[in-house]
N, C-alpha and C positions, 0 to 999 in steps of 0.2 A: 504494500500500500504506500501510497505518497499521498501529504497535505497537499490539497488544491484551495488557495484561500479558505483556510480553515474547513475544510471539508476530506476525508479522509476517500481518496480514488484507487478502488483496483489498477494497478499497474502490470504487474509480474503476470505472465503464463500458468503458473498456478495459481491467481487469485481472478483472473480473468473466465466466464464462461465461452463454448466456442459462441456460442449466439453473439455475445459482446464482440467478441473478435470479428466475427462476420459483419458485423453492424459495423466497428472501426471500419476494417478494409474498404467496407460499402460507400463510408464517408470518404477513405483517401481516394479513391476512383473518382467520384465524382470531378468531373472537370470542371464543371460549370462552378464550380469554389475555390477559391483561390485559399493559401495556404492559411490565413489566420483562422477564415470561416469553417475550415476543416478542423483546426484544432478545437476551436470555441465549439461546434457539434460535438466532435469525441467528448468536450467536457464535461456539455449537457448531456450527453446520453450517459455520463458516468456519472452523476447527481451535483455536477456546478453547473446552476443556473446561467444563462446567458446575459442578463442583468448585473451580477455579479463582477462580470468583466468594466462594468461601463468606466469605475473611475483607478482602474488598473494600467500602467505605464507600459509601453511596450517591453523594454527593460525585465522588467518584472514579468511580463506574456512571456516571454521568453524562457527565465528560469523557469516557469511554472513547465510550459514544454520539455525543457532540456531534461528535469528531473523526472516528469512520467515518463520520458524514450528511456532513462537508463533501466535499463532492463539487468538481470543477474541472470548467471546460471545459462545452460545450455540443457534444453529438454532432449531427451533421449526418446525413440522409438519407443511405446505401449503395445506389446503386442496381443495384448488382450485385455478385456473388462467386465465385471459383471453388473448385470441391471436385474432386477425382479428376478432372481436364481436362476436369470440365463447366461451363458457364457458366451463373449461376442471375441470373435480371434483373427486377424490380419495374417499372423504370420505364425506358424513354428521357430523355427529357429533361426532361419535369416529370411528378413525383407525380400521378397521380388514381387514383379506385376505381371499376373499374368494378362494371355491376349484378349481374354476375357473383359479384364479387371481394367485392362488398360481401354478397349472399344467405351465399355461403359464412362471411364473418367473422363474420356478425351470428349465427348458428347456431352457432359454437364459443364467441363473445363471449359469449354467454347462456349457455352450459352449463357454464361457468368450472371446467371440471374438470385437473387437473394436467397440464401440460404445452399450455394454453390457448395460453401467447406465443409459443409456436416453431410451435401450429399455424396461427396469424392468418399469419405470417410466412412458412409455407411456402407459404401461398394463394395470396399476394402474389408471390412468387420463385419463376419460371417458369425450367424449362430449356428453353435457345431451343432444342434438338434434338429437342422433343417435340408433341407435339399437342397442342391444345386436352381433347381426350379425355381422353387419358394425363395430361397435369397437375392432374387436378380427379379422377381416381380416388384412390379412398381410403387404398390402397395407398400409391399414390408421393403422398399427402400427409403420411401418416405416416414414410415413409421420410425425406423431407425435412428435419420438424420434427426426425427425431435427428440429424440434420445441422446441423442451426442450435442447438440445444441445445450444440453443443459450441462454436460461436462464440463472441465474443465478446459482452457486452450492450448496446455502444456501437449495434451493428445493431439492437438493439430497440428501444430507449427512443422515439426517434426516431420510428418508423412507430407507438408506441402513442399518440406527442400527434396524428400527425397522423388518425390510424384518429380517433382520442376528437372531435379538435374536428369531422371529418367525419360522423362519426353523430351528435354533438349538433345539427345542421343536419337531419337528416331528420325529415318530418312526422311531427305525432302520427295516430295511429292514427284519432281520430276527424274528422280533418280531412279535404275534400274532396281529393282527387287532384289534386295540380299540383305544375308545375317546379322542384326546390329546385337553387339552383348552389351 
């Protein structure tokens, strides 16, 4: 947590949910805001009113920004989690995506519409008590995503550098067909 004009704001990956996170990222996208209006949003959606700011110096805008980016720590891979005594699992023992996993993210990654991270994330985090079927319905992916939305964002960050350096690895489009590892 960091003071924001006396107001105590989730900052950290663990103290953030991914919904908050989704909500951030959804404000820095926005183009149509330029950088203070972006920050003053992140503020308000963290419980500093936009009022608040009016007899605050830029100076001071500033610290207030500088100390909620400093972030600590480096979140590690979650390769699984439990909800309502299900168990939801990414991975056994090392990270990969399959062709599967990857057709579905690259189709929510492109259509970057609200609540994008929690749906890459429910792709990923299979309930081992279900079928292949069952998991990849639309249904129990959206169910999912409002499951992980209430998580923490420590579970997201993570799977978005390794989703990111993984599709920056796949060929271009107009390149011949062959094996990318």
């Amino acid at each position: 947590m960091v003071t924001i004009l006396g107001k105590e704001v989730p900052n950290q990956l663990h103290e953030l949910t991914v919904q908050q996170f989704e909500d951030i990222t959804t404000i820095h996208a926005n183009q149509e805001l330029d950088t203070i209006e972006k920050h003053i949003d992140v503020f308000t959606l963290l419980g500093v009113p936009e009022a608040d700011w009016d007899d605050v110096s830029i100076e001071e805008f500033k610290e207030c920004v500088k100390n909620f980016n400093n972030l600590s720590g480096k979140p590690e891979l979650i390769n699984s989690f439990e909800h309502m005594n299900y168990t939801y699992t990414a991975f056994d023992e090392t990270f990969k995506l399959s062709v599967r996993d990857t057709k579905h993210i690259d189709k929510v990654m492109h259509s970057r519409h609200k609540g994008y991270v929690s749906e890459m994330l429910a792709i990923l985090f299979k309930r081992t008590d279900l079928t292949k079927t069952e998991h990849y319905a639309d249904a129990h992916i959206k169910l999912k995503a409002k499951i992980i939305r209430e998580l923490k964002a420590e579970l997201a960050l993570p799977y978005l550098v390794e989703i990111g350096q993984k599709l920056s690895k796949q060929m271009p489009k107009d390149e011949p067909a062959q094996v990318v590892e």
